[in-house]
C-alpha positions as a Python dict, from the first residue, in 0.01 Angstrom:
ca = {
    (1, 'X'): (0, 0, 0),
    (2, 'X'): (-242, 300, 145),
    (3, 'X'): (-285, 613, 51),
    (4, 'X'): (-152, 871, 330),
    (5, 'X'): (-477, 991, 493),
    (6, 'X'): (-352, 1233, 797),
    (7, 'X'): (-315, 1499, 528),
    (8, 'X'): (-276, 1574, 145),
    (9, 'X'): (-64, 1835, -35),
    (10, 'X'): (-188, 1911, -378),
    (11, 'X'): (-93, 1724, -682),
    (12, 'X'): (151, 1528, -498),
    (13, 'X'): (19, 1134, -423),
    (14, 'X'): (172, 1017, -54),
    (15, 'X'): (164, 621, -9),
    (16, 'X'): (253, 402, 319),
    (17, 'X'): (397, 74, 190),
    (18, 'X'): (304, -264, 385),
    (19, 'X'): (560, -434, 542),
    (20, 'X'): (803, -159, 455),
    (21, 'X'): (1149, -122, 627),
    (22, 'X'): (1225, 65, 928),
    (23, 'X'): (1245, 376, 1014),
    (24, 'X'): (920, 501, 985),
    (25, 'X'): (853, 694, 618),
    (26, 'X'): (619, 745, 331),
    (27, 'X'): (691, 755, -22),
    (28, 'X'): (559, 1077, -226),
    (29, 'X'): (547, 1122, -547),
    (30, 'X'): (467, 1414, -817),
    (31, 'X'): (351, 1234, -1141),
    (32, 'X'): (637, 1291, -1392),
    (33, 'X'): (866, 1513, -1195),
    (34, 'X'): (1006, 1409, -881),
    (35, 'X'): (957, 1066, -562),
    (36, 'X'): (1139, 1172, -282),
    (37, 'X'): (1122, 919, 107),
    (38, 'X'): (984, 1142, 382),
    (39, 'X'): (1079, 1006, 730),
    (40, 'X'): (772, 1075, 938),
    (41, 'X'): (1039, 1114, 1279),
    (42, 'X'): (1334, 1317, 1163),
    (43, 'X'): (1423, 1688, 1180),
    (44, 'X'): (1256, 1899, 916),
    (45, 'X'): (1576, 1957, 744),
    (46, 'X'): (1666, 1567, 703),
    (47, 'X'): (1286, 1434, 691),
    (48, 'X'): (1289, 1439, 291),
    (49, 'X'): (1537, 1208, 136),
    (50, 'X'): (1657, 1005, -166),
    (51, 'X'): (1485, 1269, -437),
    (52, 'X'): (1452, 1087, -794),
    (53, 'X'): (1549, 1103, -1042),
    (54, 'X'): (1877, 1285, -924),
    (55, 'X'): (1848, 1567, -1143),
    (56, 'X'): (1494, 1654, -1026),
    (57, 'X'): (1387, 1960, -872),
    (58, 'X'): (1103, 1944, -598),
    (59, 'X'): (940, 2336, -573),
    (60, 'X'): (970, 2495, -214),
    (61, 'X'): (619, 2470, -194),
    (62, 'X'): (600, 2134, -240),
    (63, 'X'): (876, 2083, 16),
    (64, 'X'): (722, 2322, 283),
    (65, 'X'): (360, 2188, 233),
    (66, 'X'): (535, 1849, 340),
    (67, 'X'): (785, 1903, 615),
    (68, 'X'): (463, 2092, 751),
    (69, 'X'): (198, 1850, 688),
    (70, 'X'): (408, 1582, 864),
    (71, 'X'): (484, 1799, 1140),
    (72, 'X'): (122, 1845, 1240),
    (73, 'X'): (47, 1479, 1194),
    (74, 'X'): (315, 1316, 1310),
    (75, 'X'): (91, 1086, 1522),
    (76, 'X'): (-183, 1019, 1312),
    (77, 'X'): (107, 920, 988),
    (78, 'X'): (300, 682, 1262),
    (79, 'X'): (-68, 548, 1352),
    (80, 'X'): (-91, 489, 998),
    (81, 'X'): (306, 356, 927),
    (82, 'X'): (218, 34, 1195),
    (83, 'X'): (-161, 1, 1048),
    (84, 'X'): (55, -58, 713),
    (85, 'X'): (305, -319, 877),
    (86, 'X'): (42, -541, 1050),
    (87, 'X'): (-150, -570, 716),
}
């Protein structure tokens, strides 16, 4: 498990699992509200997925700080998504 490093979003933790399944993603995760699967390659309106708990609400700004942050480092998280698989 590692800590996203290509960027941050505020209050929100982002974590690349070793040995994770494909496709490429990252878990992220608001402390007591929401942990949503962000795939690092798709679209901006598919890239955030499987939202728990069910009922949860994630803010727009949370969302667009994401979909955003990913877009600009979509290199540097896929550098880090095969780092995490070799470890």
């Amino acid at each position: 498990m590692a800590t996203v490093r290509a960027f941050s979003v505020p209050g929100v933790r982002m974590i690349v699992y070793s040995g994770d399944h494909e496709p490429p993603h990252l878990h992220a995760r608001k402390l007591g509200h929401w942990e949503v699967k962000v795939y690092i390659l798709e679209a901006d309106a598919a890239m955030i997925q499987s939202l728990k708990p069910p009922d949860a609400r994630m803010s727009r700004t949370d969302r667009r700080a994401i979909v955003e942050g990913v877009g600009r480092h979509r290199l540097e998280l896929l550098t880090e998504w095969e780092a995490a698989q070799t470890e």
